[in-house]
DRENZA-28233 format. One line per 8 residues: number of its first residue (from 1); their letters; for each residue x, y, z of C-alpha. Coordinates in nm, 4 decimals. Example, Ala and Ser with C-alpha at 12.3 -4.5 7.8 and 13.67 -1.06 7.14 Angstrom:
% residues 2
1> as> 1.2300/-0.4500/0.7800; 1.3670/-0.1060/0.7140
% end
This chain:
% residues 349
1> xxxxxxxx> -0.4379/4.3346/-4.6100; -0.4100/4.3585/-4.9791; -0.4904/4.1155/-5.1881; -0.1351/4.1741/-5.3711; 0.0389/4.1206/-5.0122; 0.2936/4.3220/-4.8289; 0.6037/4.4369/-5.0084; 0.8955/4.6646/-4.8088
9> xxxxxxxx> 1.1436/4.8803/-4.9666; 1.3963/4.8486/-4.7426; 1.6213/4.5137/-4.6431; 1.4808/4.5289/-4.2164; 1.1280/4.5690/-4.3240; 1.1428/4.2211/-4.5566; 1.3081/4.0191/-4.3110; 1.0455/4.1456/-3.9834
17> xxxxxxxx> 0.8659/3.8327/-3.8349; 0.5945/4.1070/-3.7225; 0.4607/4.3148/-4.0505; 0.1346/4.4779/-3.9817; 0.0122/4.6798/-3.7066; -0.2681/4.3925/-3.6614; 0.0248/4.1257/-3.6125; 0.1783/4.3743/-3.3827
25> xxxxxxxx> -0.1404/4.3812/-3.1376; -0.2123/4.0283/-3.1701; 0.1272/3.9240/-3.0445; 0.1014/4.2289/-2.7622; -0.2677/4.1424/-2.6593; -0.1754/3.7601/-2.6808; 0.1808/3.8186/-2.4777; -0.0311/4.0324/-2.1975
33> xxxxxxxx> -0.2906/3.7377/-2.1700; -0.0655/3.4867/-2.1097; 0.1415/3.7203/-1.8697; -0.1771/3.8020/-1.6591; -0.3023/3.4621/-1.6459; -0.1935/3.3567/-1.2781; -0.3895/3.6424/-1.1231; -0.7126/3.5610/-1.2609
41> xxxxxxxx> -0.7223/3.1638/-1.3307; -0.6769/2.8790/-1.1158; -0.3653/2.7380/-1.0219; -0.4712/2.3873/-1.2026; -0.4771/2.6162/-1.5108; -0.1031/2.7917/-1.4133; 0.0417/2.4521/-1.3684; -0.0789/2.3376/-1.7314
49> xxxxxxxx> -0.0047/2.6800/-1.8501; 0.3566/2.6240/-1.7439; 0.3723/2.2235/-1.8209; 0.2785/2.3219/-2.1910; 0.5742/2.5987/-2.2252; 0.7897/2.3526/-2.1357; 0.6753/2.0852/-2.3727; 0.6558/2.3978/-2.6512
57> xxxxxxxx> 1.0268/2.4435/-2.5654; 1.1518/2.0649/-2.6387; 0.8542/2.0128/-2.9694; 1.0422/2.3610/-3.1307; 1.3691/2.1914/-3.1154; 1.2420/1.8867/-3.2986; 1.0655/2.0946/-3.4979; 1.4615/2.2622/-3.5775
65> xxxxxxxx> 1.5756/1.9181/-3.6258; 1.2980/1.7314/-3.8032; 1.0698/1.9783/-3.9763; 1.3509/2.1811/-4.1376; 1.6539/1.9951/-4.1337; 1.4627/1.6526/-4.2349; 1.6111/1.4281/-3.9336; 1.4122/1.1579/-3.7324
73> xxxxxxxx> 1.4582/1.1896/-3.3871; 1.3124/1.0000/-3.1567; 1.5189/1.0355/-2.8974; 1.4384/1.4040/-2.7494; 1.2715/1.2832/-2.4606; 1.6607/1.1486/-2.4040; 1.7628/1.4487/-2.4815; 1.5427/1.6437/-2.2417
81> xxxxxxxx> 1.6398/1.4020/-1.9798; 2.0332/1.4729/-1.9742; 1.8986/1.8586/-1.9564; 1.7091/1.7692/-1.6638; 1.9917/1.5843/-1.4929; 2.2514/1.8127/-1.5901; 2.0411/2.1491/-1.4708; 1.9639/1.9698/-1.1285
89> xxxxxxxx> 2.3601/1.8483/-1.0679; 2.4013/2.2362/-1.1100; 2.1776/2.3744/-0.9167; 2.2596/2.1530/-0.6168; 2.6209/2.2878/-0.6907; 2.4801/2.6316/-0.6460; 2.4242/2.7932/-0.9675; 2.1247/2.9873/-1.0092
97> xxxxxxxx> 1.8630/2.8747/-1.2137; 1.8924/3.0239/-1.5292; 2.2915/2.9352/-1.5462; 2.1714/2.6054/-1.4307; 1.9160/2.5931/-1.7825; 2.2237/2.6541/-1.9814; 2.4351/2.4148/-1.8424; 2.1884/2.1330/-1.8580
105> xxxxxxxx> 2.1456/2.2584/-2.2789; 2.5123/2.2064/-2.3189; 2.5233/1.8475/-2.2135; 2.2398/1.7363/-2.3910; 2.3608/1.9746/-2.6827; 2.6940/1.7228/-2.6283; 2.5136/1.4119/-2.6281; 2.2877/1.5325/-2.9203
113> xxxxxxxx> 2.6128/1.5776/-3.1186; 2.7027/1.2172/-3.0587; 2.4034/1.0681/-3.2227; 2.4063/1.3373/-3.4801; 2.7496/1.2604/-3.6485; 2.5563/0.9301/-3.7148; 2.3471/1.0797/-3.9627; 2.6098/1.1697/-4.1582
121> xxxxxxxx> 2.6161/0.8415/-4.3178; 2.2252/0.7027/-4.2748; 1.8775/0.8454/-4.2963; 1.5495/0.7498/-4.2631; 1.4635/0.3706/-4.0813; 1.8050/0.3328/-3.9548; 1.8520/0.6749/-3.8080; 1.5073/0.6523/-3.6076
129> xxxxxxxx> 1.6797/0.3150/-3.4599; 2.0150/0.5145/-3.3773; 1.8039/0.8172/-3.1705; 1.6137/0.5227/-2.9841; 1.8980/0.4144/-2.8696; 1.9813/0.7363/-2.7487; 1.6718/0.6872/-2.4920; 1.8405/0.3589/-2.3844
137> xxxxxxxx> 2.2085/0.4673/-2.3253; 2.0180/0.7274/-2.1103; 1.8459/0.4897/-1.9410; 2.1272/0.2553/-1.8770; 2.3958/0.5318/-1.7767; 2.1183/0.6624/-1.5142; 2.0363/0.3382/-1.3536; 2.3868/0.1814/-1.3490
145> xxxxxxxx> 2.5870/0.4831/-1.2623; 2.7111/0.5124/-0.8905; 2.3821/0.6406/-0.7291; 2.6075/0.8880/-0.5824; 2.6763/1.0785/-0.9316; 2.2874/1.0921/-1.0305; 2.0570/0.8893/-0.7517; 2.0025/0.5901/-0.9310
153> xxxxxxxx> 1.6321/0.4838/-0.9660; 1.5342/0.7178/-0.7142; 1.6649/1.0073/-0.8622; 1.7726/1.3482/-0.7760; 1.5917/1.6468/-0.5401; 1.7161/2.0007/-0.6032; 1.5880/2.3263/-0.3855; 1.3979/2.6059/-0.4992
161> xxxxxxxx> 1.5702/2.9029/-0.7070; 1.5426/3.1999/-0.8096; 1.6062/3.3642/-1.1695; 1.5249/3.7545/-1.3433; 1.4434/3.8564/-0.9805; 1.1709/3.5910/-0.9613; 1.1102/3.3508/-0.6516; 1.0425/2.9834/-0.8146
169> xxxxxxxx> 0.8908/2.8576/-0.5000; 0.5519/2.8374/-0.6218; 0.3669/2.7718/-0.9485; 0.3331/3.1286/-1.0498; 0.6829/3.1865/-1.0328; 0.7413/2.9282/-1.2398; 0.4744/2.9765/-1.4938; 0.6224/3.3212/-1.5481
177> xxxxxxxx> 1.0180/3.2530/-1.5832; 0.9042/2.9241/-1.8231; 0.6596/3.2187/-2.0032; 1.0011/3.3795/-2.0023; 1.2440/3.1168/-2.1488; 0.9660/3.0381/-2.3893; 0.9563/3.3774/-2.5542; 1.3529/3.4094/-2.5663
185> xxxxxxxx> 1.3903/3.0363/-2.7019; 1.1064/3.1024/-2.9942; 1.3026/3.4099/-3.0820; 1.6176/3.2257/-3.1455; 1.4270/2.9403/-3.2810; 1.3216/3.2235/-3.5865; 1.6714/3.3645/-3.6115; 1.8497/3.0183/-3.6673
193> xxxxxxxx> 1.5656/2.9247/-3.9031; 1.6127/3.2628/-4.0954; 1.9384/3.2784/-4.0694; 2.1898/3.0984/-4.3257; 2.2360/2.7384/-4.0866; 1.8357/2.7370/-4.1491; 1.8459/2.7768/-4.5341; 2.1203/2.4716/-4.5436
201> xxxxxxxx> 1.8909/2.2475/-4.3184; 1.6261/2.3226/-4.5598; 1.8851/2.2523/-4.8191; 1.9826/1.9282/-4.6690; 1.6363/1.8062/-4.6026; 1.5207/1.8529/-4.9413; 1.8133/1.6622/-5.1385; 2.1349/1.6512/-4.9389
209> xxxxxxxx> 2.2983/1.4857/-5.2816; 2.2230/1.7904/-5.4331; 2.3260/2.0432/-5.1599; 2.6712/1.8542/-5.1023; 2.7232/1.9294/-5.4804; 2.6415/2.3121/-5.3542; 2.9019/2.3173/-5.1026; 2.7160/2.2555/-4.7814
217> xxxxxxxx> 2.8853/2.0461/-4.5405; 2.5871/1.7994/-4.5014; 2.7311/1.5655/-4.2269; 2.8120/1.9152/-4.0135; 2.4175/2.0832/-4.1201; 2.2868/1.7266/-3.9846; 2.5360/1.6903/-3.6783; 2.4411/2.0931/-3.6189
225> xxxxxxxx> 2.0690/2.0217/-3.6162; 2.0620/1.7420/-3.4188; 2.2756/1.9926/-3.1643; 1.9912/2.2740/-3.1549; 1.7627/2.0114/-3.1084; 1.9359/1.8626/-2.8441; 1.9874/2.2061/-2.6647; 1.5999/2.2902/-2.6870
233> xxxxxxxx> 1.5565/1.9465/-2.5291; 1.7980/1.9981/-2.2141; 1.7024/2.3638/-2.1636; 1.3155/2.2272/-2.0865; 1.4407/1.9412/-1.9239; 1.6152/2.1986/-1.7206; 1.2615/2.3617/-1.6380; 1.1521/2.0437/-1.5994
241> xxxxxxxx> 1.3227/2.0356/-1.2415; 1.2586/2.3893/-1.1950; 0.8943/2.3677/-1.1955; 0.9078/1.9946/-0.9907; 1.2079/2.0017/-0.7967; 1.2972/1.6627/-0.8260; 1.4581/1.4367/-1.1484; 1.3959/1.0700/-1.2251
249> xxxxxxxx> 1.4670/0.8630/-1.5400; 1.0795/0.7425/-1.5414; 1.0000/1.0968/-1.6216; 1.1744/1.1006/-2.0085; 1.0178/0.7644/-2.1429; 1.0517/0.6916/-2.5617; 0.6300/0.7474/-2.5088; 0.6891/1.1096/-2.4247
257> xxxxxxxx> 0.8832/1.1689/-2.7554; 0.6249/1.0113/-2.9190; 0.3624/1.2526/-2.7766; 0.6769/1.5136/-2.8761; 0.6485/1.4208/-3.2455; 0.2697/1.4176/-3.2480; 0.2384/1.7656/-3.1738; 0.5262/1.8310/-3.4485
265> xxxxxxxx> 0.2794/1.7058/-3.6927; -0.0571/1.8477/-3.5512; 0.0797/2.1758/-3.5944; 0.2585/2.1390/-3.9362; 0.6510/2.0177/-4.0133; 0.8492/2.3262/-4.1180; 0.6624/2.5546/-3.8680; 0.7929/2.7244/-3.5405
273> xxxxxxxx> 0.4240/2.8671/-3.4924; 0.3043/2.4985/-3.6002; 0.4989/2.3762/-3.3106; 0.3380/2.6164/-3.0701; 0.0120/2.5477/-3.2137; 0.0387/2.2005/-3.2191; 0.1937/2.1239/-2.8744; -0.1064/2.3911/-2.6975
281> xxxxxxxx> -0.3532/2.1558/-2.8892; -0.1845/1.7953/-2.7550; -0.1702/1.9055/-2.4538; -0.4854/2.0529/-2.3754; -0.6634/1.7226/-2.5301; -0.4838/1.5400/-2.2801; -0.6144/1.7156/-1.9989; -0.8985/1.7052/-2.1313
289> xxxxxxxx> -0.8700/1.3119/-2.1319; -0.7268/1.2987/-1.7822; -1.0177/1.5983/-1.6628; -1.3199/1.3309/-1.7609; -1.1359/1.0186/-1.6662; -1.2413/0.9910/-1.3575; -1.6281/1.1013/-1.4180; -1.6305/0.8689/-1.6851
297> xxxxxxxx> -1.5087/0.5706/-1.4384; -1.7831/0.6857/-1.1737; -2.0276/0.6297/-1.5032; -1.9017/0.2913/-1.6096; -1.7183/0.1321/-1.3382; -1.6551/-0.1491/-1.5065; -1.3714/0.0686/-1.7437; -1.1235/0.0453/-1.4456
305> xxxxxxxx> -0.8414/0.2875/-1.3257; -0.6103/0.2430/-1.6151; -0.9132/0.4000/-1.8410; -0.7454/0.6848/-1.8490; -0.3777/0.5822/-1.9578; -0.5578/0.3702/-2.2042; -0.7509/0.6676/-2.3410; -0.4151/0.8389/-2.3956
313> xxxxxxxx> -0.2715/0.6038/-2.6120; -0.6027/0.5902/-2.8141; -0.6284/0.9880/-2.8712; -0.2556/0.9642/-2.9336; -0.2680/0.7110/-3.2069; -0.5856/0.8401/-3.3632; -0.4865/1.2095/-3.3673; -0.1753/1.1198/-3.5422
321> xxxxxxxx> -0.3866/0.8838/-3.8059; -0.6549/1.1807/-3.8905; -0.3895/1.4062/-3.9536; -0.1448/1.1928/-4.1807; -0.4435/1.0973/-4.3723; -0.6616/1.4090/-4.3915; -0.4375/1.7064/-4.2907; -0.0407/1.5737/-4.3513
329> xxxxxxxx> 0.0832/1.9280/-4.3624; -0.0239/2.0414/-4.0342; -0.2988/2.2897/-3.9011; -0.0390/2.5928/-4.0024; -0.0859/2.4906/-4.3419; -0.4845/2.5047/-4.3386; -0.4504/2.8126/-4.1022; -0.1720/2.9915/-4.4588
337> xxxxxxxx> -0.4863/2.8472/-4.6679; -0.7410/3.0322/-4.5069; -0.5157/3.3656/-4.4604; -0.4619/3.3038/-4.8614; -0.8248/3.2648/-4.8811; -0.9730/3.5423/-4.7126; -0.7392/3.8184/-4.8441; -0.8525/3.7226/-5.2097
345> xxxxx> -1.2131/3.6956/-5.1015; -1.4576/3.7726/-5.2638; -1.2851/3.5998/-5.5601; -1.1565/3.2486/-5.5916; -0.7977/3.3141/-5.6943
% end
């Protein structure tokens, strides 16, 4: 790469995610990786190959949502949980399971909307408080509903499907169509973020005084990206119950959009590839975490079996500490340093 950059001359070559012929066999060698993955690893490694596409899927709609539009929301783990309710109703109606996926991103896409036409008129403290109660309307429809309509406490048990011509009986079924929706949902994650509704959540989220006063609808930008967000949310709540057949309101907890936000800002705010980075990172710590639990119990038996849980909740809290005080832009923004850095090197600027 030069050290001047990479200029185009033409309007398709400026706006290309994918530049160089390096980028280009990165993304190909990295795609064909992941793709090949279930015929030479483990299944252990399949089923947190697929559990982390999932979780990418929900983080890049916050991301949407908080990293570019500049809205706190803490409740996609809600979010993700109307998905998952809404995908399961469907496929035990007999859709297939990528209609299924769709439906269960309109009605948390609905119920997103709801929450977001409140931040038309607050921000910041008060607006974290109005998505938290998002997680406990969810809570108390679920639980108080006829168990009929959504099974109550015990929840809801779909069959397998099927989707692209691919059985999702078994993990590497599943790993592959979430590989799938993963791909397709980053790719429209880039074109809303390039497009003109991501230039007005930028807008909004940098001084929405001043981008009224440019003619941006701001309460319809905020109401819009609480909607993506809210659709990224039900569409891997909807894999969700793909990959475990069954649905229960213990499974979308205000802890797991915690652990949501945390990768947000391990990988960098205002970064799709931040998102991905950062939720691969979270997640494999915490396997890591659960992976030694146990040995570490055998060790000191005094610990106790809730070691583990416990250890969570430490890692989570420090990781989010180290990076708000040492890196508070992300690891995207260290990983643009040292791209900056070594395309100038040998000299200093």
């Amino acid at each position: 790469m030069d050290p001047s950059g990479i200029f185009f001359t033409d309007h398709a070559g400026d706006r290309s995610l994918v530049r160089t012929r390096a980028q280009w066999a990165c993304l190909l060698a990295l795609l064909l990786l992941l793709a090949t993955l279930p015929w030479w690893a483990s299944e252990r490694w399949v089923s947190i190959g697929y559990t982390t596409f999932i979780t990418a899927v929900a983080v890049i709609g916050l991301q949407i949502c908080t990293g570019y539009a500049g809205q706190i929301n803490l409740g996609q783990s809600a979010f993700m949980g109307v998905g998952a309710y809404g995908a399961a109703l469907a496929m035990m109606a007999g859709w297939n399971a990528l209609a299924a996926l769709l439906i269960g991103g309109a009605g948390a896409a609905i119920f997103g909307v709801m929450f977001g036409l409140t931040a038309a008129r607050i921000k910041g403290f008060y607006l974290a408080l109005t998505t938290i109660a998002a997680q406990a309307l969810f809570h108390f429809l679920v639980l108080n509903l006829p168990a009929s309509w959504l099974g109550g406490a015990g929840g809801l048990h779909v069959d397998s499907a099927s989707a692209f011509g691919i059985s999702l009986n078994n993990d590497r079924g599943i790993y592959w169509f979430s590989l799938i929706v993963l791909v397709l949902m980053t790719s429209g994650a880039f074109g809303i973020v390039r497009s003109r509704h991501g230039r007005s959540f930028e807008a909004v989220r940098d001084d929405d005084v001043a981008a009224g006063m440019m003619g941006i609808p701001v309460a319809a930008t905020k109401a819009r990206a609480f909607l993506v967000s809210a659709f990224y949310a039900g569409v891997a709540g909807g894999l969700w119950v793909v990959a475990l057949r069954h649905v229960s309101v213990e499974q979308f907890t205000l802890f797991n959009a915690i652990w949501m936000i945390a990768m947000m800002i391990v990988g960098g705010l205002g970064s799709i590839v931040g998102a991905l980075i950062g939720t691969v990172m979270i997640q494999f710590a915490r396997e890591g975490v659960t992976s030694l639990g146990p040995s570490f119990i055998q060790w000191v038996p005094a610990v106790g079996q809730d070691f583990v849980f416990a250890a969570m909740n430490v890692l989570l809290g420090t990781v989010i500490i180290l990076f708000l005080l040492f890196e508070p832009k992300g690891v995207m923004h260290r990983i643009e340093i040292s791209k900056k850095t070594f395309r100038l090197w040998p000299f200093p600027y």
